[in-house]
N, C-alpha and C positions, 0 to 999 in steps of 0.2 A: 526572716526565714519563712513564716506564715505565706508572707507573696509571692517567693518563690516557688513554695510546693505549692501554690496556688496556678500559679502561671506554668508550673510543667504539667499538672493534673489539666487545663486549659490544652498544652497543645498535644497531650497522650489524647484528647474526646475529640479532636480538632482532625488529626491524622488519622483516627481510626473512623470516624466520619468519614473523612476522604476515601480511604481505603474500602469501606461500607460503599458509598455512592459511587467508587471505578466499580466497585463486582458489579453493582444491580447493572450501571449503565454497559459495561461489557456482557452481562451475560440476557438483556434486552434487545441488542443487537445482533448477538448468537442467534436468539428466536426469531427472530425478523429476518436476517440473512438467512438461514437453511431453511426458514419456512418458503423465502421467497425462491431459492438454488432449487428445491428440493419439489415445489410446484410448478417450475417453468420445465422441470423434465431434462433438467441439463443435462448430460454426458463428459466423460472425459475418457480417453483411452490410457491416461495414466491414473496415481489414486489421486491427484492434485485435480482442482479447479478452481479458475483466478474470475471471480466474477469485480469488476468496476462498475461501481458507482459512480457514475458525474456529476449527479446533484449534491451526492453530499463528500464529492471530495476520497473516499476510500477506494483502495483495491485490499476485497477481501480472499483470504485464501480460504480451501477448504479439503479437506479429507474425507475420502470416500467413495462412492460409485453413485450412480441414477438413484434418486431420489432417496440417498440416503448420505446427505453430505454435511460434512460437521464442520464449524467453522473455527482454525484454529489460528487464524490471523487475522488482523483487521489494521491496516495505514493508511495515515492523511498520504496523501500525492497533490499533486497537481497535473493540472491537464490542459490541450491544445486551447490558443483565444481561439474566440471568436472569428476570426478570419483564417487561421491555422487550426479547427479544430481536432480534437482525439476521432478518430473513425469510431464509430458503433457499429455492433454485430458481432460476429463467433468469428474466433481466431486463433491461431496454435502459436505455442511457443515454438521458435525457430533457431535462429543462429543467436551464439551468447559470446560475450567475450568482456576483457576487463576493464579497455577502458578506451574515448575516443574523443577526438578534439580541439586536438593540439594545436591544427593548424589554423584553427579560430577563435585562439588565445584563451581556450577554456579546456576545462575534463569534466568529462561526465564517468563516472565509474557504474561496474556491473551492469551491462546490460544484458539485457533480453529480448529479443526481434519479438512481436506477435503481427505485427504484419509490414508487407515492404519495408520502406522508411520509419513504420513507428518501431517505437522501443520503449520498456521499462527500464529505467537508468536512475542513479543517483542524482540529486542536486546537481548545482554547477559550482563549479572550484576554478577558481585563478590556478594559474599554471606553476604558483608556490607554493599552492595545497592549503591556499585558504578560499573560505568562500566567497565564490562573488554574486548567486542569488539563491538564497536557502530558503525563497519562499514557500510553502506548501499554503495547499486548500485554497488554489487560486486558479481562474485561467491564463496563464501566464506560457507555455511552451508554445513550439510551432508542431504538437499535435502528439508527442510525446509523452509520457506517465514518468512526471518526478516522483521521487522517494526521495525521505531520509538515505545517506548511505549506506548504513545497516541493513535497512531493509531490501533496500536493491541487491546489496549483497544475498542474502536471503531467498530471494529469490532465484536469487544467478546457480547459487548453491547447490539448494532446494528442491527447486519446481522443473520435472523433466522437460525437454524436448518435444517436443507434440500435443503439451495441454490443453486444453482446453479454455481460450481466455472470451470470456463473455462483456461485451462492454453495451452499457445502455445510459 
């Protein structure tokens, strides 16, 4: 009996530990992301702006206007290789829709145009709705922004038409 409440008092310090280190490391990244939105002078003509990161893998979202942008999202993705890479520079969201791909024995759900041919899309799914590469935090697409599903959805939802998408 002693080892047991021993071992639940273990992982009650264990999980709130973890839950202690997601806040700091979530809310270290908040100040780092809006300090950096919120110095480079960004704009959006909606309250959304989707800045990406390609070094570490993230497209963060945020709420708010010019230099006063608050960051209320933050997901691993994946982005174009090296010979297909993601474009960088200022880009609007454009045309969105639910899902494409059929005819190249895959689906990509929720997208989001931000320029020509690229798009923020979910993963990739076999054509029986399971996964066939659920990579993130890799470059791994031909130039495209993987998400989790969820989150792509999220964004498809979410984030209006004419955002603002900053990619560096």
């Amino acid at each position: 009996m002693l080892i047991n409440t021993i071992k639940n008092i273990y992982r009650v310090t264990k999980l709130n530990s973890t839950v202690l280190s997601d806040f700091l490391l979530v809310n270290s990244l908040s100040t780092y992301g809006e300090s950096f939105v919120n110095n480079s002078e960004l704009s959006s003509i909606t309250p959304y702006l989707i800045w990406v990161d390609t070094k570490s893998f993230k497209v963060n979202i945020f709420t708010g206007k010019k230099s006063n942008w608050k960051l209320i999202k933050s997901y691993s993705c994946s982005i174009g290789k090296p010979s297909t890479p993601t474009p960088k520079g200022t880009f609007y969201i454009g045309v969105k829709g639910y899902a494409f791909g059929y005819a190249h024995g895959y689906i990509c759900y929720y997208y989001s145009q931000f320029k020509d041919n690229y798009l923020f899309h979910s993963i990739l799914y076999n054509l029986n709705g399971t996964i066939k590469d659920g990579r993130l935090g890799m470059q791994i697409s031909d130039g495209c922004i993987r998400l989790a599903k969820v989150n792509a959805k999220w964004i498809h939802d979410n984030v209006p038409v004419k955002t603002t998408v900053f990619i560096n």
